[in-house]
N, C-alpha and C positions, 0 to 999 in steps of 0.2 A: 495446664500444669497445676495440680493441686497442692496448697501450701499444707506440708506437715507442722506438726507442735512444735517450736521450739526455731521454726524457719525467722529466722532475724531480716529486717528489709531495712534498705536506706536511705539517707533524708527522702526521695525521689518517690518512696511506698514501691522501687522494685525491691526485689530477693535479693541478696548481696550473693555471689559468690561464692563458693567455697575456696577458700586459698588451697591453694596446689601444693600437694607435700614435697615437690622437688622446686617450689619458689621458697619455701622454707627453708632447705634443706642448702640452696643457692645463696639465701642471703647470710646464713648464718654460716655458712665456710668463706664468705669473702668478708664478713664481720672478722670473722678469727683468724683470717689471714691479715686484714689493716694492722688489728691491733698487734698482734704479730710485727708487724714492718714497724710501727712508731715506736714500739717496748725495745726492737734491735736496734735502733738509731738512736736510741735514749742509754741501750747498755755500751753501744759504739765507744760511747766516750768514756767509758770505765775499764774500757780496753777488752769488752768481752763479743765471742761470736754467739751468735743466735744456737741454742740450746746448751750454752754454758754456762747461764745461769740456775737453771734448775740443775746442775753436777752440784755449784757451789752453794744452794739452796741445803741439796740432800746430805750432804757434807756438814754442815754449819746444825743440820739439826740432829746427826752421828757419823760424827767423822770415825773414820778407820774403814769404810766399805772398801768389797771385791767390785772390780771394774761390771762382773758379772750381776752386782745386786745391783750395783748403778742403773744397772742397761735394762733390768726386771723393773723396777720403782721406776722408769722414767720412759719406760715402756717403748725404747727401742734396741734396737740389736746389737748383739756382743761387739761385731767388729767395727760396726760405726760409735761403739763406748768406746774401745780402745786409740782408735782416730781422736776423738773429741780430747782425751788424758792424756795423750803423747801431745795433744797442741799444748792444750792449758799448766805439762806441764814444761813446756819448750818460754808460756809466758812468766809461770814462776806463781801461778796459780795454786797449784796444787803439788803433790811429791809422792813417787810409789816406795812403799821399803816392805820389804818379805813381812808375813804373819810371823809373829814370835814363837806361834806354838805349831804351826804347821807349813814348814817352810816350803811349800809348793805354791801354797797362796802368797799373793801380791794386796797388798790392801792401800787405801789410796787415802790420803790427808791432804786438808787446806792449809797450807802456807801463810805465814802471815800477811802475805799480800793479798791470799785468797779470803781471807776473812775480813778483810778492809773491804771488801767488795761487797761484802752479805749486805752492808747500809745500803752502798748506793744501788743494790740489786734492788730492795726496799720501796728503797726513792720513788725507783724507775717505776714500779709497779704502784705504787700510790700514783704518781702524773698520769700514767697510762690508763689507771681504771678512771679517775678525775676528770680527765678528757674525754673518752668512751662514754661516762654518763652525765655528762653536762648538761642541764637541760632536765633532765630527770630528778623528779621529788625522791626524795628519802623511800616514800611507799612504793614507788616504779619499781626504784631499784631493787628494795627486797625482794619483789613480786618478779623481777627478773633473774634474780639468783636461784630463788626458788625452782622458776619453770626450767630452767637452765638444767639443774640438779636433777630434777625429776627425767629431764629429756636423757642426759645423758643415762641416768638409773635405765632408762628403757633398752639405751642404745647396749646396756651390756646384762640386761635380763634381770637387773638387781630393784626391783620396786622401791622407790622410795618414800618414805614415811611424812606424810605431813604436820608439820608441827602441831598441829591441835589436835590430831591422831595418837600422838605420842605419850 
């Protein structure tokens, strides 16, 4: 086996490996599903279900959306949007009342209970990322939002620009 330019070896002077794109691809769906389960256990107590807080996210940053923009920006489907608004607003979450100038449309606002939630949604997502990179310097962590960004940029065809490119 001939070693090419740029072939990295380990403490031992073998080749290391190449990491397998689906041990990658394995760790980083069970990465985003933990953090996933500790953010929902953390919203539990705010009285919210697992992808209600990004409604009350998109809400808090223009309220007055169609359940239909909801379900586009949060990138799932019309009739699991409408499921998700008939709960939240069963909790007193949110509230639908007809568009003013097109009454076909339904448009959907946070409640004042729903906006008391944007903090501790906040919270939760500060503890959550806190915990996830405990252990990690400042420079880790940049260098891991970054590759994150760029991965995801791939995953939907969009290159991403690196900041000293910019």
């Amino acid at each position: 086996m001939s070693k090419k330019k740029g072939d990295k070896k380990n403490k031992a002077g073998k080749a290391k490996e190449p990491i397998a794109a689906a041990e990658l691809a394995s760790a980083i769906t069970q990465t985003a599903r933990s953090l996933r389960t500790v953010l929902s256990r953390s919203l539990s107590e705010a009285g919210l279900y697992a992808g209600q807080d990004g409604v009350v996210l998109q809400l808090a940053e223009q309220d007055g959306q169609t359940p239909g923009q909801l379900a586009q920006r949060l990138g799932v489907k019309a009739p699991t949007m409408t499921r998700t608004i008939g709960r939240m607003e069963a909790q007193g979450f949110v509230e639908r009342r007809p568009d003013g100038q097109d009454g076909r449309l339904t448009k959907v606002y946070l409640t004042a209970s729903g906006r008391l939630t944007v903090e501790k949604i906040g919270r939760s997502i500060e503890e959550c990322g806190a915990l996830a990179t405990s252990g990690f310097s400042q420079k880790e962590t940049r260098t891991l939002l970054k590759l994150l960004r760029v991965m995801e940029g791939n995953l939907h065809g969009v290159p991403v620009m690196d900041e000293d490119e910019e």
